[in-house]
Each structure stands twice: as C-alpha cells, then as structure tokens.
C-alpha positions as a LaTeX table, in Angstrom:
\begin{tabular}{lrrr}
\hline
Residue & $x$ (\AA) & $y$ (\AA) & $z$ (\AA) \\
\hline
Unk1 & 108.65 & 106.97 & 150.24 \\
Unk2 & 107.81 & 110.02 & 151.32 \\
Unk3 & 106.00 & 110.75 & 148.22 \\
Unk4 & 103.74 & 107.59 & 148.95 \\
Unk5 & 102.75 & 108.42 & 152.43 \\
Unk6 & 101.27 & 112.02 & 150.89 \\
Unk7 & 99.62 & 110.53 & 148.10 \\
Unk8 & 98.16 & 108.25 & 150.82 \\
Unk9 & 97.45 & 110.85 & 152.89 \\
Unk10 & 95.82 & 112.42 & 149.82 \\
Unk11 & 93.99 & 109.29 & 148.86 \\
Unk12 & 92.18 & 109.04 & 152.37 \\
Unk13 & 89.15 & 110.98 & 153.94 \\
Unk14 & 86.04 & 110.34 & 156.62 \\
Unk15 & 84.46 & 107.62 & 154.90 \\
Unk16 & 80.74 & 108.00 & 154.87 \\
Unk17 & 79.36 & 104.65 & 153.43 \\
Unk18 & 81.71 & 101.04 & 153.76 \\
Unk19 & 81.05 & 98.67 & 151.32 \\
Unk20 & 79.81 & 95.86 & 153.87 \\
Unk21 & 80.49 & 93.16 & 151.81 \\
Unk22 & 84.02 & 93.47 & 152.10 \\
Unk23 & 86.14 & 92.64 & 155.36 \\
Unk24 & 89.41 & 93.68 & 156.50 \\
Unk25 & 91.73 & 90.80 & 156.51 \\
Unk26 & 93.50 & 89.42 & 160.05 \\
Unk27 & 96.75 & 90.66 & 158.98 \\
Unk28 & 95.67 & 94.01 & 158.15 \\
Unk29 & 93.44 & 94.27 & 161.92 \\
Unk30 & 96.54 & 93.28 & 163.41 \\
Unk31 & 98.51 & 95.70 & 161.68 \\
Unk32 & 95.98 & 98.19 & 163.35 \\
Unk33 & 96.55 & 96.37 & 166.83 \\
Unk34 & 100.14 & 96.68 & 166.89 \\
Unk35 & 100.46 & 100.21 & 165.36 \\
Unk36 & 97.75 & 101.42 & 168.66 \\
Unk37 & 100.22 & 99.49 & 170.95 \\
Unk38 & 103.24 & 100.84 & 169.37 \\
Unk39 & 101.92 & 104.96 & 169.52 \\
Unk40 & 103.55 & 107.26 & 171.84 \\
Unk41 & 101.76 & 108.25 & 175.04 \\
Unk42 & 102.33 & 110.91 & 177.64 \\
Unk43 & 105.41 & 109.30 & 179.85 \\
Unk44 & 104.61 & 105.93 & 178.11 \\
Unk45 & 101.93 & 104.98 & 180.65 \\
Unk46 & 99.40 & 103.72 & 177.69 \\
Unk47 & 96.06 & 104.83 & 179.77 \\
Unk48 & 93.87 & 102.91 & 177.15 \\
Unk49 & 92.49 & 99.81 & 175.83 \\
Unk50 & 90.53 & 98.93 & 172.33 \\
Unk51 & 87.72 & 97.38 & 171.93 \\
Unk52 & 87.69 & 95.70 & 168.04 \\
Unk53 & 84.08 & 95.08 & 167.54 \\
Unk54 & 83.75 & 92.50 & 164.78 \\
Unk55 & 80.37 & 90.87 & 165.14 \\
Unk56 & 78.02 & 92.39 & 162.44 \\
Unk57 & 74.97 & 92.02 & 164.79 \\
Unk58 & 76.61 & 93.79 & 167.50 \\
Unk59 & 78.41 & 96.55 & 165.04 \\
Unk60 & 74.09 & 96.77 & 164.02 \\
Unk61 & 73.32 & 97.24 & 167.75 \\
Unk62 & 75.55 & 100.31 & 167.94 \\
Unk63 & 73.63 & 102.19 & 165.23 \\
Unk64 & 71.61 & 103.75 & 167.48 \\
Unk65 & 73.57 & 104.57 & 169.83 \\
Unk66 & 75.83 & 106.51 & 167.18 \\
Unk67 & 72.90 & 108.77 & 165.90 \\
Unk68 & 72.30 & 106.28 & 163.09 \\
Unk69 & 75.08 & 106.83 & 160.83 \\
Unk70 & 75.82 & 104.89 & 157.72 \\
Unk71 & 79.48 & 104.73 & 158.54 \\
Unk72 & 78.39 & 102.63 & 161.54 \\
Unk73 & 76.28 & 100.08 & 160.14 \\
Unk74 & 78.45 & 99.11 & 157.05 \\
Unk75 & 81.62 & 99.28 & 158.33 \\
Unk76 & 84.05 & 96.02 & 158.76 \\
Unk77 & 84.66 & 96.89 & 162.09 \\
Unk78 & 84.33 & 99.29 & 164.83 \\
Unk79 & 87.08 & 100.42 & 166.79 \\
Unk80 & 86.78 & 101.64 & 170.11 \\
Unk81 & 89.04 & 103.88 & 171.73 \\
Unk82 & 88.83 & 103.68 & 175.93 \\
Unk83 & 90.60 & 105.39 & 178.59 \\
Unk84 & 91.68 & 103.74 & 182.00 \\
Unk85 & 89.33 & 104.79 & 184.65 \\
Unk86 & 91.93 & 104.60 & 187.32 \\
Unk87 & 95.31 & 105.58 & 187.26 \\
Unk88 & 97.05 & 105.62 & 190.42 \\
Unk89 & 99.78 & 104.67 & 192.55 \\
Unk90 & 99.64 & 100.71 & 191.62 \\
Unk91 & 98.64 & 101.47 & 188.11 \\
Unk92 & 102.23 & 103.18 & 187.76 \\
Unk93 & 103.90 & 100.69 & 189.82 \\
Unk94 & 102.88 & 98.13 & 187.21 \\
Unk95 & 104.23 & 100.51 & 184.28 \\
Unk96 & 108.03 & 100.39 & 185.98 \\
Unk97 & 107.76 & 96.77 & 186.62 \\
Unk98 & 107.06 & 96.03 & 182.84 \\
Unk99 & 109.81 & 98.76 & 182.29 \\
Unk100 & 112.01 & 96.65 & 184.49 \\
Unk101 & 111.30 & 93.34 & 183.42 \\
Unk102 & 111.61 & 94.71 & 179.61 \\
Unk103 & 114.94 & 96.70 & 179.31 \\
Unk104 & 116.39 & 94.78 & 182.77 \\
Unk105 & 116.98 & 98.38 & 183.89 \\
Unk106 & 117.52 & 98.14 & 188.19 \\
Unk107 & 114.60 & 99.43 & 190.03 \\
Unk108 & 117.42 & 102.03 & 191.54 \\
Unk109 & 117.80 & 103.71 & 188.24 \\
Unk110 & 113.89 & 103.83 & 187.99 \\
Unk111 & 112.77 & 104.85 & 191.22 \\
Unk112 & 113.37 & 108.54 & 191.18 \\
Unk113 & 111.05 & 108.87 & 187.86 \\
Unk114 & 108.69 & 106.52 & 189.30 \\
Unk115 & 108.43 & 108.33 & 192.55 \\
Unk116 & 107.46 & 111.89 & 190.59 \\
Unk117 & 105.07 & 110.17 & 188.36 \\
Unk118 & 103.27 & 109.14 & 191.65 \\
Unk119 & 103.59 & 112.07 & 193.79 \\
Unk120 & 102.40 & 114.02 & 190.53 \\
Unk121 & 99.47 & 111.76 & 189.93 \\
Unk122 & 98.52 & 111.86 & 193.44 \\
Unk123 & 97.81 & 116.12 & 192.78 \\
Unk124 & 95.67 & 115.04 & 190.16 \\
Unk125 & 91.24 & 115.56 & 190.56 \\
Unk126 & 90.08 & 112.56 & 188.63 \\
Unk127 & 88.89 & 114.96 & 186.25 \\
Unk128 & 92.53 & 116.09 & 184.98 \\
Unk129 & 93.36 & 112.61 & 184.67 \\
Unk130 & 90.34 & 111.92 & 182.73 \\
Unk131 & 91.16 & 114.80 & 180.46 \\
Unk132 & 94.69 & 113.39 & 179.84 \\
Unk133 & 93.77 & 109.82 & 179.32 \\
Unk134 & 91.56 & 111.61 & 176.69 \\
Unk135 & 94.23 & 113.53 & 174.95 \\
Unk136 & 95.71 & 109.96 & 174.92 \\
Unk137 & 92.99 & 108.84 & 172.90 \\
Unk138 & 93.57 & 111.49 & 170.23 \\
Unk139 & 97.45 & 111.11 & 169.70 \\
Unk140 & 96.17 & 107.08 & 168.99 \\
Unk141 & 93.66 & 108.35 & 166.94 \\
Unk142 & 95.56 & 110.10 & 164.64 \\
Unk143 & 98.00 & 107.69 & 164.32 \\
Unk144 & 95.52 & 104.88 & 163.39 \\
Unk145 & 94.29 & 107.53 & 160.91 \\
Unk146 & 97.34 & 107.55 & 158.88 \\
Unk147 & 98.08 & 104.04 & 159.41 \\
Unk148 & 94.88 & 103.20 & 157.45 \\
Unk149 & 95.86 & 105.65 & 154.96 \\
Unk150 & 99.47 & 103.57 & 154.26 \\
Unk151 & 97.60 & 100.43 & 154.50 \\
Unk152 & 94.93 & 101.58 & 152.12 \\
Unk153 & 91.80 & 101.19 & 154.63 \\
Unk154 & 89.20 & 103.37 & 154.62 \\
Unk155 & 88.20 & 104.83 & 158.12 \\
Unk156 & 86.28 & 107.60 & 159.61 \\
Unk157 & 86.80 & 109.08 & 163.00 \\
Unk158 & 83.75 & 109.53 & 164.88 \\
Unk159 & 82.92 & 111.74 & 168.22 \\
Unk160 & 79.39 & 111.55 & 167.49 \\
Unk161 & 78.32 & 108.67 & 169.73 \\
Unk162 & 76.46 & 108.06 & 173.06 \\
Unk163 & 79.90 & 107.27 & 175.35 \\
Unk164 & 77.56 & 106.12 & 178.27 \\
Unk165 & 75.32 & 103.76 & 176.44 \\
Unk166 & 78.53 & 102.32 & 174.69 \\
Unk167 & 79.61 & 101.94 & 178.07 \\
Unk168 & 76.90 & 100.33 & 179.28 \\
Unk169 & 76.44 & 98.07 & 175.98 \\
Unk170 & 79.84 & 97.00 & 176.16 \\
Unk171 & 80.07 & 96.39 & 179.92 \\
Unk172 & 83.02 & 99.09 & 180.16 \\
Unk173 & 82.91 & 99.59 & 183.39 \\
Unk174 & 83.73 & 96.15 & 184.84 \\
Unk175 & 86.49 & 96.57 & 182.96 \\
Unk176 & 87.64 & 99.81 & 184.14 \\
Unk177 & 87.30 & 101.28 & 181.05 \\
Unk178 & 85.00 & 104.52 & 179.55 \\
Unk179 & 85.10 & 104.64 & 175.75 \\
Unk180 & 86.35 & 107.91 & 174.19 \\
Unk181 & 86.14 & 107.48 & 170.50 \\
Unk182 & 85.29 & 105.45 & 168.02 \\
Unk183 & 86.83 & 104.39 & 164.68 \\
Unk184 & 85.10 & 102.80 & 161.70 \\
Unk185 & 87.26 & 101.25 & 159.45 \\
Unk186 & 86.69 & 99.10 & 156.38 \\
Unk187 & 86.72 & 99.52 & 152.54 \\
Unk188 & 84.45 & 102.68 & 150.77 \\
Unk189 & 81.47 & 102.15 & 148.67 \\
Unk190 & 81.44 & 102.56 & 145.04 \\
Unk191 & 78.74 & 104.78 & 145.82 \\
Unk192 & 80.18 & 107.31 & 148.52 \\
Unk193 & 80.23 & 110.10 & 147.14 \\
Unk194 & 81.98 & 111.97 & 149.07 \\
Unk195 & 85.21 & 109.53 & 147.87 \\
Unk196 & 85.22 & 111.79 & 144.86 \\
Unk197 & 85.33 & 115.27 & 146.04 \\
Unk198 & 88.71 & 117.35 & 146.32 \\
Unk199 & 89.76 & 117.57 & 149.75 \\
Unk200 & 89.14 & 120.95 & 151.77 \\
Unk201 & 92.67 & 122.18 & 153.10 \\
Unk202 & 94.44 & 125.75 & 153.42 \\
Unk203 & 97.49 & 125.84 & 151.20 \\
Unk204 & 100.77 & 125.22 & 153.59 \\
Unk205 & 101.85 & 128.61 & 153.51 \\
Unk206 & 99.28 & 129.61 & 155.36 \\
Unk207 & 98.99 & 127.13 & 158.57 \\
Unk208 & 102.63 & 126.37 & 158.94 \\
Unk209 & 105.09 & 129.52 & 160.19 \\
Unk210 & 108.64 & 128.88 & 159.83 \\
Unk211 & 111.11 & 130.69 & 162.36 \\
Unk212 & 114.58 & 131.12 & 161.51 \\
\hline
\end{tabular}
C-alpha cells in the first residue's frame, strides 16, 4: 500500500492542459466531496464551503477571470475552495450543537471548550480570522491533492485567479462566502507536455532532519 500511494504521488503533477472530452464520473466527484468534508480543520470548526463548478459554459466564463489559463478552460471541473466570512459566537454555537447531536455528548461536558473557543474568537480582528479560515483552505487543498493522486485524477492547484470577480461571478457573498483557491481537476491531455517531464524535488536527505 504504501508503495502505491508514492508511485501515485509520483504519477501526479500541476496539470497544464485537461483533455476536455473526458469527464470525471459522479462517484469519483463524490469521492472528492466526502474526502473535503472528511479533512481535519483547526478545532474541527470546518470554516469553508466548495463550490463544484460543472457547467462547461460557466467553467468558459471563468477563463478570464483566471488570467486565461488552459488548465481552466479544459478542465472537467473547477473546484472552488471558500472561507466563511463570519465566524462568531453563533457560528460556534452551531459547531457544539452538531457535536452534541452527533456523539450525544451532554452540553456540560462541552461547555468549557465551547466557552474558550468563543471568548478566543471574540479577541480575534476579522483579519486573523480571515487568515485562519485561509490556512483552512490549504490543509483541504493538499488533501484533495493527494486524493486525486490515489484516485488517478489529474488536478492542478491554482492561486492565480481574480478572488473578487469570482466572488462577484459566483454571488459569494450572499452566501457568506469569499473564494480562496481554486482546483482544476479532470483527466491530462495526450498532449501536455509537461506529463512527461521528471519531477523537480530535493533528495529526502536534504529537507527532512531527523532528531534522535
């Protein structure tokens, strides 16, 4: 097993050109779904939503609004990672009811967590709690990364996008939402050719230090 996940991990890189005839089946989207529900977030709050944008005419529309890149316009779909533009005092109540309702736990056993999370929310500027939901994003990120990888879809991460016209294009904002990144995902082109070159990495020994 774990020699499949590295050869996987091998096998993948930042897609620049989808094949846009091809289209990820429903079981393999929904394999994306569940694995960004199921990633780890800072005190399990999940500060995020995703957008799965399907509609070729629409994924054509955001082009333009992603500097024009190939990866864009012949992917299968476009993933769009969004942060919560409000997290406060109700936004963690509702996080400890769900915790209550799910594991039955009584609210006495919760309340002293759920009291710091609020106090220590409360400190917060909006922008540190923008910067977290962000960091958020990332850990999802790189977990839908590898989870493409084991599946054996093609994706490429992308920061290079206009976050306020996506906003805008997507009505974000009614829905309390501001998009963060964005994830193409699909199946390569016989002609990408950057699907043939070695991959670019320092040898282990150098970037991981072992204490004992």
């Amino acid at each position: 097993m774990a020699t499949d996940i590295l050869a996987q991990l091998r096998w993948r890189y930042a897609t620049k050109k989808f094949d846009s005839t091809k289209k990820l089946p429903k079981e393999k989207l929904h394999i994306l779904k569940e694995a960004f529900n199921l990633t780890a977030t800072s005190y399990g709050l999940q500060p995020l939503k995703l957008i799965v944008v399907s509609n070729p005419e629409i994924i054509q529309e955001l082009m333009p609004i992603s500097y024009n890149q190939a990866q864009i316009g012949t992917a299968s779909h476009i993933l769009v990672l969004c942060t919560e533009t409000l997290v406060d005092s109700e936004y963690i109540k509702n996080y400890f009811d769900l915790v209550e309702k799910t594991r039955n736990t009584p609210r006495e056993i919760l309340s002293s967590f759920e009291q710091y999370l609020t106090s220590s929310f409360s400190e917060k500027t909006h922008g540190d709690i923008k910067i977290w939901a962000a960091k958020q994003a990332y850990l999802v990120l790189g977990n839908l990364l590898t989870v493409c990888a084991m599946e054996a879809i093609d994706s490429c991460p992308i920061e290079g996008f206009e976050p306020d016209k996506y906003d805008t294009f997507l009505n974000l904002a009614e829905k309390g939402l501001q998009s963060v990144l964005v994830l193409a995902v699909g199946y390569r082109a016989e002609d990408d050719m950057f699907s043939d070159l070695k991959k670019v990495r320092k040898g282990v020994e150098e970037v991981v230090i072992e204490i004992n």
